[in-house]
N, C-alpha and C positions, 0 to 999 in steps of 0.2 A: 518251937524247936528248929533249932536250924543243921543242917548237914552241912559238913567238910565238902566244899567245893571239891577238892582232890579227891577223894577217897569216892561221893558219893559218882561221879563219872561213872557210866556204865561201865565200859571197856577197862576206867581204872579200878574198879569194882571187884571186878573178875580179876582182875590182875592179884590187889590185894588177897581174894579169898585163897587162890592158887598158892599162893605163900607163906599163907598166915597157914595154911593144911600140909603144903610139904615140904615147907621149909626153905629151900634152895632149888631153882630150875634155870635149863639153859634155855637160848633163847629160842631156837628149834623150838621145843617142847612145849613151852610157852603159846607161839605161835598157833602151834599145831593144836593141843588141847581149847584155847580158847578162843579157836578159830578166827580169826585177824589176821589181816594182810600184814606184811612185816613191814612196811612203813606205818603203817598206822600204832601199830605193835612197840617201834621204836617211837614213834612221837611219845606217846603214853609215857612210856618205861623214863626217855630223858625227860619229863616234868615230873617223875615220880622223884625221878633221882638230885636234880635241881633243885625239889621241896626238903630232900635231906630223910626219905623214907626209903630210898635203897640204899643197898650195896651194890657193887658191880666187880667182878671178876673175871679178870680177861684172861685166858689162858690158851698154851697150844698143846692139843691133844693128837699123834700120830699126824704132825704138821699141819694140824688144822685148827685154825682159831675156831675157841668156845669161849663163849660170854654165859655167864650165869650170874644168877640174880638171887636174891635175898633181902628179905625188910630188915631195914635197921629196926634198933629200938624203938626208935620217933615213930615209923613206918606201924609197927604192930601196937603201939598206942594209939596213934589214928584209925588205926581197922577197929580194934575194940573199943574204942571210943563211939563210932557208927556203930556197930552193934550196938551198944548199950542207950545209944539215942534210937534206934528202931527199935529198941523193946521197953525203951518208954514210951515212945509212940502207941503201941499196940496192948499198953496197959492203961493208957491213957483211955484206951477205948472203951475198954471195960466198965469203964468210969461212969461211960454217961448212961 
């Protein structure tokens, strides 16, 4: 069995689960929930977005730029897709 390079990334990991649970978050929040520095935070976020698994959303709130994020399609089929390889994996095990 092999894992999604992207998806299986720790830090893109977290990132995935964060999204695939609440849907839509800004990059603050992001940041700050999944504890990572925000460049490390933006490297993640532009390979995520580069593979065509987010959205991105720039906006100015009370004149201040906010970026929020969202899984494309592609993006929550690649998360469920690792899921569904980690619970073959762990059925697999059952096995022997």
């Amino acid at each position: 069995m092999d894992f999604d390079k992207l998806v299986h990334q720790p830090t893109r990991l977290k990132i995935f689960s964060h999204l695939y649970r609440h849907g839509t978050a800004p990059f603050t929040e992001l940041a700050e929930e999944l504890d990572v520095t925000e460049g490390n935070l933006s490297s993640h976020l532009q390979t995520m977005e580069d593979a065509g698994a987010l959205r991105v959303e720039k906006e100015f709130v009370d004149r201040k730029p906010r970026t929020t994020y969202e899984l494309t399609e592609e993006g929550e089929g690649l998360f469920e897709g690792h899921v569904e390889t980690l619970e073959a994996l762990i059925d697999g095990l059952d096995e022997d």
